[in-house]
C-alpha positions as MATLAB code, in Angstrom:
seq = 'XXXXXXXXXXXXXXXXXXXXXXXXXXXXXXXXXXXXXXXXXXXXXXXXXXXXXXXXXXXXXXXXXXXXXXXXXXXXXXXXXXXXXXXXXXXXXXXXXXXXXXXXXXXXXXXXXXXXXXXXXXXXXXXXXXXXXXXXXXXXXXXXXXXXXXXXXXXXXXXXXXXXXXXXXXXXXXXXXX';
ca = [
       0.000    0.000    0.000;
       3.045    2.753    0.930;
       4.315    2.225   -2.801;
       1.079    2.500   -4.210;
       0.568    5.803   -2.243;
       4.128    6.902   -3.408;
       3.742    6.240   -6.862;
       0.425    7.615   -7.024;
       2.064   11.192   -4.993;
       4.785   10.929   -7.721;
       2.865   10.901  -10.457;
       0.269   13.488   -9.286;
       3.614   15.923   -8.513;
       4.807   15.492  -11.982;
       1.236   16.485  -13.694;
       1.099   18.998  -11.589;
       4.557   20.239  -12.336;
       3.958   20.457  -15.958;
       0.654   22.317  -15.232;
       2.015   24.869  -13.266;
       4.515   25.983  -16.580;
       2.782   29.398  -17.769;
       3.408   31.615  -20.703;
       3.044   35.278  -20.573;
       3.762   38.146  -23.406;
       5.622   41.299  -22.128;
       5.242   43.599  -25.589;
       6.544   46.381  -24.176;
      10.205   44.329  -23.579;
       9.465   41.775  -26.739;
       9.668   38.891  -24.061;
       8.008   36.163  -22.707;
       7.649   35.534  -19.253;
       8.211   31.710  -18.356;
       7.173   31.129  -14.901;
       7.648   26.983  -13.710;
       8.323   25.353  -10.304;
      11.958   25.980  -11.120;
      11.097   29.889  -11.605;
      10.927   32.650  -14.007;
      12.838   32.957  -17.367;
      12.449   35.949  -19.724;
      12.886   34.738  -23.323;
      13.184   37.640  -25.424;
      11.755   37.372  -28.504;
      13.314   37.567  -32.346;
      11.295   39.959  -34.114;
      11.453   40.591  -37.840;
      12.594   43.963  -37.901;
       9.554   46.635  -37.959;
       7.251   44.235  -37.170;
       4.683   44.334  -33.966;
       3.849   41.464  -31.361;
      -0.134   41.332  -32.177;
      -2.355   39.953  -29.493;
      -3.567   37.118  -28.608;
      -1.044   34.452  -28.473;
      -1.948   31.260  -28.115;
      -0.132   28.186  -25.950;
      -0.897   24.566  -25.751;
       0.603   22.047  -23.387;
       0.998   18.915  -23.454;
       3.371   15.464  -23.617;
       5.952   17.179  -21.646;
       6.481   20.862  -23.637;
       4.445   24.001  -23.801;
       3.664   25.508  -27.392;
       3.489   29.280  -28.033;
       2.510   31.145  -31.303;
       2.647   34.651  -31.423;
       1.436   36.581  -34.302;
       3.564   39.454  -35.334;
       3.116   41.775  -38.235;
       3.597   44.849  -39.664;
       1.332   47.455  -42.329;
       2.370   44.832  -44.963;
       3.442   41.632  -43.252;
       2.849   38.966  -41.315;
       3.889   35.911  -39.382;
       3.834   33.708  -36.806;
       6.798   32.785  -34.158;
       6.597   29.457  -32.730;
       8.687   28.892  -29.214;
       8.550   25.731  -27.836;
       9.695   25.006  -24.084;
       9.977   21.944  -21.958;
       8.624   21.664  -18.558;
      11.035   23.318  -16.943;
      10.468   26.615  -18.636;
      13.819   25.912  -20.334;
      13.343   27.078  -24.548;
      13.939   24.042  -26.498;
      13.538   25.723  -30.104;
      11.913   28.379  -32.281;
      10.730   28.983  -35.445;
       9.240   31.740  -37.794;
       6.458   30.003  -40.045;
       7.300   32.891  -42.555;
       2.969   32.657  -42.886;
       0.034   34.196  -41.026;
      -3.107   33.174  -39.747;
      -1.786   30.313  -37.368;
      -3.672   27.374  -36.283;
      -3.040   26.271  -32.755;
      -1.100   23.402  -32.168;
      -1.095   19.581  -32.236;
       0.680   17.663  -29.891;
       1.188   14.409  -29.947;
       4.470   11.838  -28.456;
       7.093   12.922  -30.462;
       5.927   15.629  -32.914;
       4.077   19.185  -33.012;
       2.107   19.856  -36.274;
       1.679   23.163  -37.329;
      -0.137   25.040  -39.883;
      -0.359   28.699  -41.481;
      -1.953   29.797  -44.790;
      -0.595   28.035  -46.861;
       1.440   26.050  -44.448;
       1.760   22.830  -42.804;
       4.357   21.618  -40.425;
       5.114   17.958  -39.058;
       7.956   19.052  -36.569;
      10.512   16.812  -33.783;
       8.952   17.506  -30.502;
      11.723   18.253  -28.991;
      14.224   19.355  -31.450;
      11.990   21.420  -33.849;
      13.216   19.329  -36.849;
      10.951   18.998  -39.865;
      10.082   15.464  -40.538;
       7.318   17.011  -43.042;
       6.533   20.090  -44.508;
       3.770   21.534  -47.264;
       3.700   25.176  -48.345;
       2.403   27.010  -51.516;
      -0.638   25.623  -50.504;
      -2.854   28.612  -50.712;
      -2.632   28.240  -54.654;
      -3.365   24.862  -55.122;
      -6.535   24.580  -57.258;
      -7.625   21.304  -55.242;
      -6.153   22.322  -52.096;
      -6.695   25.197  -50.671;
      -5.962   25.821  -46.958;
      -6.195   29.311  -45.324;
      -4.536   28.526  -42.069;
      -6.543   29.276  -38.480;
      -8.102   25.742  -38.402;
      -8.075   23.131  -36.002;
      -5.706   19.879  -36.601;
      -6.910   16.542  -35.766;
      -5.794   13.512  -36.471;
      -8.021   11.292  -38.473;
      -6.276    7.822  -37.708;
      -3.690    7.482  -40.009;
      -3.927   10.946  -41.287;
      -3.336   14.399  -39.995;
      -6.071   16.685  -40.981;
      -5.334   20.339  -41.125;
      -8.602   21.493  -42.195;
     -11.645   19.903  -44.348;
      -9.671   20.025  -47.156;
      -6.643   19.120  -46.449;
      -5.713   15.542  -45.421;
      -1.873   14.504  -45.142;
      -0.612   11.261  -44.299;
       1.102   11.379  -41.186;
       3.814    8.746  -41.735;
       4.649    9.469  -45.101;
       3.697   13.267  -45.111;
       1.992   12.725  -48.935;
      -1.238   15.083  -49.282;
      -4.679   12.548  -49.818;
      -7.106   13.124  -51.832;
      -8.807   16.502  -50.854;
     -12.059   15.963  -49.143;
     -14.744   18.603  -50.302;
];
């Protein structure tokens, strides 16, 4: 019964430890704040020059890592800044989706998929590495994804909006479904 209790006490400190990871945008300092049970981190962010942090940002947790896309832009651009951080508060890797219009976030074991207009991103968890990647897909007559949808997977397939099925394994685009 006492390692039953223990395990059980473990476990419940480690999903509380990665729920207590939050995510906060300073504009006025281009940061994030970072606050975890080890403490506060300021990540400060890499802007395109002349561009703006826009509000909201968005963050999703989950398998270990916390997800933040923050749209920046300026009279003429746009993009969106992906950070990713592990539980710790401790930035694992970035990216700028060069596209606008983000969708939030799917996380699964080993991978975050992310899409854009035009974009869509099958990335390393933890390393930010593309395993797959689709873009110029704003202009495809049969495909034509605008970014700012939900992802779900559809058992072996990764949708990234109702037109837009990808196989996840082999990262080949199905047949559109109208």
């Amino acid at each position: 019964m006492k390692h039953y209790l223990f395990v059980c006490l473990f476990l419940w400190s480690l999903s509380s430890y990665a729920a207590d990871l939050s995510i906060e945008l300073n504009k006025s300092n281009k940061s994030l704040r970072v606050t975890s049970a080890k403490g506060v981190r300021v990540q400060p962010l890499k802007i395109p020059q002349g561009m703006a942090v826009e509000s909201p940002i968005t963050v999703v947790r989950g398998e270990g890592v916390a997800v933040s896309v923050i749209p920046v832009a300026d009279h003429e651009l746009a993009t969106a800044l992906i950070y990713v951080f592990d539980e710790a508060g401790k930035l694992l890797w970035s990216l700028d989706t060069e596209a606008f219009n983000p969708s939030t976030p799917l996380i699964e074991k080993k991978h975050i998929y992310l899409a854009a207009i035009g974009k869509v991103y099958k990335l390393d968890k933890m390393t930010g590495k593309t395993v797959w990647k689709h873009d110029g897909l704003y202009e495809k007559k049969n495909v034509q994804f605008n970014g700012g949808t939900d992802i779900t997977r559809q058992g072996i397939n990764i949708q990234f909006a109702k037109n837009l099925l990808v196989d996840d394994a082999s990262g080949k685009i199905r047949e559109a479904q109208q």
